[in-house]
N, C-alpha and C positions, 0 to 999 in steps of 0.2 A: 274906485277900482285900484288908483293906486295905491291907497292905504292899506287894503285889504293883500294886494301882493306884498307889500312892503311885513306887513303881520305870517302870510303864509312862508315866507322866505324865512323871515326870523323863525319860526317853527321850527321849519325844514335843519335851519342851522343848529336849533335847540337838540334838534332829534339828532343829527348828527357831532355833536360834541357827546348826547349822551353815551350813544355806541363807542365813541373814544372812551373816555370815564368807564364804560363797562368793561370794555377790550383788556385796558389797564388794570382796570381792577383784580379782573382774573388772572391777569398775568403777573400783578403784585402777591397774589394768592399762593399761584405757583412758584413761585420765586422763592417766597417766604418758606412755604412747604420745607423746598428742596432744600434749602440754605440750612433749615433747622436739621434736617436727615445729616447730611456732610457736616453741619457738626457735631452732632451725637457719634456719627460713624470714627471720629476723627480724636475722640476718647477713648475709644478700644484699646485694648492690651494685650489681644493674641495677635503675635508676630506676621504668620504664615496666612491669617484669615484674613486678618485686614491689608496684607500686601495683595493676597488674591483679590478681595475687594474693593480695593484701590485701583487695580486695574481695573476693575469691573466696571468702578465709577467715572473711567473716563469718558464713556459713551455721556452718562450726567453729567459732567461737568461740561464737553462740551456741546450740551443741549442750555445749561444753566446758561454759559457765554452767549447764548444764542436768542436768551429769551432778555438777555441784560441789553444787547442789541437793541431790539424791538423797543424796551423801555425807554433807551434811548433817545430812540427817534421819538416817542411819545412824550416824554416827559424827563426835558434835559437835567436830569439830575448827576450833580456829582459825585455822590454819596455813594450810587450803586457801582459805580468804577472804582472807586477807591477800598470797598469792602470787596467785591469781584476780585480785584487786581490783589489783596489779602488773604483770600481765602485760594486763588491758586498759588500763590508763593507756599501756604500751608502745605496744601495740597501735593506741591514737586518737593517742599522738604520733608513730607511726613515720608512719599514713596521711595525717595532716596536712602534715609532712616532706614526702613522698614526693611531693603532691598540691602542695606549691610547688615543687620543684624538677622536675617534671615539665610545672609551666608556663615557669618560666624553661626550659626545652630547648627547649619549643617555639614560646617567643618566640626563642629565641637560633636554629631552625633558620627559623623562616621570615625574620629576618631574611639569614641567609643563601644561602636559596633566592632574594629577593630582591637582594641583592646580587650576586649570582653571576650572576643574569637581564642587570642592568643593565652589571654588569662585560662580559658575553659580546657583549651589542648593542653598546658602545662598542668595542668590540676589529672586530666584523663592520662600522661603518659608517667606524673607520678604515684598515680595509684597503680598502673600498670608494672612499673618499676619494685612498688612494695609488694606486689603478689608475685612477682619472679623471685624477687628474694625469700618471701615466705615459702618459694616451692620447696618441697622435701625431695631427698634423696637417698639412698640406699648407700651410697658410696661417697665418702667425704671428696676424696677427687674429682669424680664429675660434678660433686655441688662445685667447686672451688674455679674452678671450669666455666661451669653457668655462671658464677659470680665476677669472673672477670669481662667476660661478652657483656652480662648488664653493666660494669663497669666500661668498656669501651663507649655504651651508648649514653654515657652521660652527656656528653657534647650535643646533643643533640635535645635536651632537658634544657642545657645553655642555650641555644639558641632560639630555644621556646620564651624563656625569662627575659634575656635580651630584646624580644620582639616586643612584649608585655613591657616592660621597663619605658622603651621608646614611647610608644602611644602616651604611654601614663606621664611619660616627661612633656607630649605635647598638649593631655589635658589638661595635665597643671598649671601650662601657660593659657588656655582658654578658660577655664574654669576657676568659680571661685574658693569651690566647697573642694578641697586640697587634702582636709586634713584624714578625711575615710579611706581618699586612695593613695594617701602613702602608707597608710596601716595596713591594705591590704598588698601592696608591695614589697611591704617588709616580711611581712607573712610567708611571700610566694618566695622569697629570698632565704629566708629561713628552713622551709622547707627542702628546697636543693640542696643547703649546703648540711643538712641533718641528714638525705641521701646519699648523700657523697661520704659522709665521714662514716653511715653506719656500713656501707658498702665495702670502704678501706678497713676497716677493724677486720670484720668478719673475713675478709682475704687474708689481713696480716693474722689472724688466729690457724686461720685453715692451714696456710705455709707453715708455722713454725710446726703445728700437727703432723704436717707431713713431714716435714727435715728429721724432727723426733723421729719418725715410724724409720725412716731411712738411714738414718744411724746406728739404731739397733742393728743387731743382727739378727738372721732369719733361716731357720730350719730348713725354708726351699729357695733360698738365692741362688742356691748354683740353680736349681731347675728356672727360677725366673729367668736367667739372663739366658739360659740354655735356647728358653721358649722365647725370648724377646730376640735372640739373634735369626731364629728360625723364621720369626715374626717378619724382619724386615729383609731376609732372603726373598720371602710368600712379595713383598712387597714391588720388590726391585724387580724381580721377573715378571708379574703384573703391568709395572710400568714398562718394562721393555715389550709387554705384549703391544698393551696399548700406545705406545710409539712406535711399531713397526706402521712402514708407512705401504706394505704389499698388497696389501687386503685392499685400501686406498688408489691404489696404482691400478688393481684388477679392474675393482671397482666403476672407474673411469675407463679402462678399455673396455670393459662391457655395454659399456652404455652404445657404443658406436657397433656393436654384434648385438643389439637386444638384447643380453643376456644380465641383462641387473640383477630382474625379478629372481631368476635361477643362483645369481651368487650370493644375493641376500636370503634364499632361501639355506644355501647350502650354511651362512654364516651364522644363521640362527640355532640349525643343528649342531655347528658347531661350539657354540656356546652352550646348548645345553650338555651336552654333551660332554662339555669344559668344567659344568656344574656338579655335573654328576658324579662326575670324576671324583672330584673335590669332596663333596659329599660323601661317597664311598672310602675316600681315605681317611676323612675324619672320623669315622662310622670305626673303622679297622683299625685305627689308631690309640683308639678310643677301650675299645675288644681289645686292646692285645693287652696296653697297659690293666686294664681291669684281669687279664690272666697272668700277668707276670706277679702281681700282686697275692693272687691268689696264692701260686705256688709258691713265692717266697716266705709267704705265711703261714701254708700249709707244711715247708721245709721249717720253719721256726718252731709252730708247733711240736713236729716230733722231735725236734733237738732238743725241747724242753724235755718229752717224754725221755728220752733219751739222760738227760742229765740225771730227771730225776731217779734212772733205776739204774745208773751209775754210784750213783749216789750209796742206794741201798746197797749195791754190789761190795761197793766199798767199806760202808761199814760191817757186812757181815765178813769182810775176807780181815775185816782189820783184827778183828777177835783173834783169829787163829794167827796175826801175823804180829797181836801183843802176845800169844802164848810163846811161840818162839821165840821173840825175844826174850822172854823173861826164863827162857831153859839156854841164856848164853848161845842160840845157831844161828845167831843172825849175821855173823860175820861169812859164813861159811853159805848163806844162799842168797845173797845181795850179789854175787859175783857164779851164779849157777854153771859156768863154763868149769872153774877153780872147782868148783865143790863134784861138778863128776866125774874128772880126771881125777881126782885126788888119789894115791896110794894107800892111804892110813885109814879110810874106811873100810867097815867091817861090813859085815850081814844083816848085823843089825839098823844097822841106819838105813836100807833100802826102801822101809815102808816112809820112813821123813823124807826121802831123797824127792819120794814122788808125789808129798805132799807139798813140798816145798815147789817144784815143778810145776802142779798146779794151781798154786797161791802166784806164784811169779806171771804166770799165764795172762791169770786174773789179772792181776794189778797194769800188764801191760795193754790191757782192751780197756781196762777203764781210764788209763790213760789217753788212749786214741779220742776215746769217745767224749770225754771231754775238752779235748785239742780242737776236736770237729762244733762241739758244741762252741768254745770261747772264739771259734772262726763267728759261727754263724752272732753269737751276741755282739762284736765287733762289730760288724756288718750291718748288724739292724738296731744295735741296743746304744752302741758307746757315743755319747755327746760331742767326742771329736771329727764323727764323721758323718755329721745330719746334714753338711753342706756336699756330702755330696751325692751324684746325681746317679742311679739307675742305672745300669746297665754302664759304666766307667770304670768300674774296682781293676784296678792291677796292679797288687801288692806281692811286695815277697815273700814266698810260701812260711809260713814262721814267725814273720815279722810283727810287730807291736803298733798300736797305735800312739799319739803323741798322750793319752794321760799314763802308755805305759802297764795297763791294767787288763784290755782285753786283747787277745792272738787277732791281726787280720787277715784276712783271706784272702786267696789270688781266685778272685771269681771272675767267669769271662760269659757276659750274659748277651744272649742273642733272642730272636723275635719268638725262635722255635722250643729250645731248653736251656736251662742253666748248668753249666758244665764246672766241677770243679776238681781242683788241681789234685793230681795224682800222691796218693798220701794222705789223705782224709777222708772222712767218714762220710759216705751218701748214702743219705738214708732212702 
């Protein structure tokens, strides 16, 4: 009996060392497993996947510490502590690793989400800048106008470049690959400074065009400066409207009588009102100039006609007044006061007396008529007097202009007719 216990006991211990052996076993299985996964995992070379699963691993890893424990107590080996105690040294320096280079990517990308913002706005506000300059205009002035406003807004193209500049100065110190984004910086710097200079040209063209224009002289400078002083009369009284502070003053006593609604009513009538005005005198302005024109035109015409049957008059009277000369009586009816007092006339000369009479007649209406005409060519024709302005003339009856060639006239021109001075022809 004893032997037979002493046999069932050894068994019993047999069976129970083998469950040890098995326990171990599997847990040398999974050990192995795991150990081989972390290090496969721990050759990776995506930055941000393996830092994410690095974290992930820590729940494994400390399941692995947990099973090297167990091992422990099973089966004191030293080996598995010293590889364990190895593999998490790896482990905290890989995640450490992992967790600066994973900052520097995401300083190096927002720098470049950054740069790439400012690069793309500088590229949209100089294309925007070349289609202002390409705008067309109808009048060189207001281009010249537009082009200095795009030209104020340069600064602000700088500040675009400067932003772009910065970034690209910070990726070149994070980054290796240097050489693409200073070419593309040199680029965006080239570009500015090709905007800038073709912006200054085209201004420095457009002024010296206009200083040209304005050195010349011009056929309605008196009426411009006429209309630019009248200009800024329109102007000045406008601003004394709109700085009257009454309307302002009402305005807030009304508010405490209810009475806003009714002042604001009455202030909009009177604007239209204001408008309409204004409008009507432009309108009438406008009408009258277009009739004063007309008539001056109308008066030019018939002086023409006028000259020219002066003209005729004269050569047919000149016939009869080369025949007289040429019978010696031309002394004798140049002076027609002498010649019909005379004593020493006879009977016979009575029929010349009164040919002579009538030739002198003649010669002194085509006189007139053309005194009236070298008024009105004066007036509308002679190149001394294109500066001046409409309804201004007040010359001395007789008098000459400065080439000395045409008679000017004393015209005194009002809204209603043209009046001229007593002694000349109106036709």
């Amino acid at each position: 009996d004893v032997k037979r216990l002493k046999f069932e006991l050894d068994v019993v211990r047999n069976l129970e060392d083998d469950v040890e052996f098995n326990k171990c076993l599997n847990l040398w299985y999974q050990f192995d497993a795991l150990y081989k996964k972390l290090l496969e995992w721990l050759d990776e070379e995506d930055v941000e996947t393996l830092l994410q699963e690095g974290l992930d691993r820590k729940k494994e890893f400390k399941e692995l510490n947990s099973i090297s424990d167990e091992l422990h107590s099973l089966a004191n080996h030293s080996r598995i502590k010293d590889e364990l105690a190895e593999l998490n040294e790896q482990y905290s320096s890989l995640i450490f690793a992992l967790q600066e280079k994973n900052a520097k990517k995401q300083r190096i990308k927002l720098c470049e989400d950054k740069y790439n913002k400012a690069k793309d706005d500088f590229e949209r506000w100089a294309k925007k800048i070349r289609d202002e300059i390409k705008k067309p205009f109808d009048n060189f002035c207001e281009r010249l106008d537009h082009l200095r406003s795009v030209q104020n807004s340069l600064p602000d193209g700088q500040v675009l470049l400067l932003l772009a500049t910065e970034f690209a100065t910070r990726l070149l110190a994070e980054s290796e690959d240097s050489d693409e984004l200073k070419t593309v910086l040199d680029d965006l710097k080239q570009d500015y400074e090709k905007l800038n200079r073709e912006i200054n040209e085209k201004i420095v063209d457009l002024s010296t065009n206009r200083d040209d224009l304005k050195r010349k002289p011009h056929k309605n400078q008196g009426d411009m400066n006429q209309l630019q002083a009248v200009l800024d009369h329109y102007k000045n009284l406008l601003q004394q409207i709109e700085d009257n502070n009454d309307i302002k003053k009402l305005k807030e006593e009304a508010v405490n009588f209810d009475l806003d609604k009714e002042l604001n009513r009455l202030q909009r009538l009177n604007d239209e009102a204001e408008n309409t005005c204004r409008s009507s005198i432009a309108d009438l302005e406008k009408k009258w100039l277009l009739q004063q024109s007309m008539r001056l035109m109308a008066h030019h015409s018939l002086q023409i006609t006028n000259v020219a049957k002066c003209n005729d008059e004269l050569k047919k009277h000149s016939k009869g007044l080369d025949e007289i000369k040429a019978k010696n009586w031309l002394t004798s009816i140049t002076m027609p006061q002498t010649f019909l007092t005379s004593t020493d006339r006879d009977s016979d000369n009575e029929p010349l007396r009164f040919v002579a009479e009538n030739e002198l007649n003649s010669i002194e209406w085509i006189k007139q008529q053309l005194d009236a005409s070298s008024w009105i060519k004066g007036k509308l024709v002679c190149p001394c007097n294109r500066g001046t302005r409409l309804g201004s003339y007040d010359f001395v009856h007789g008098s000459k202009c400065a080439c000395n060639e045409h008679v000017l006239p004393s015209v005194h021109l009002v809204k209603s007719h043209v009046d001229f001075e007593p002694g000349s022809q109106q036709s």
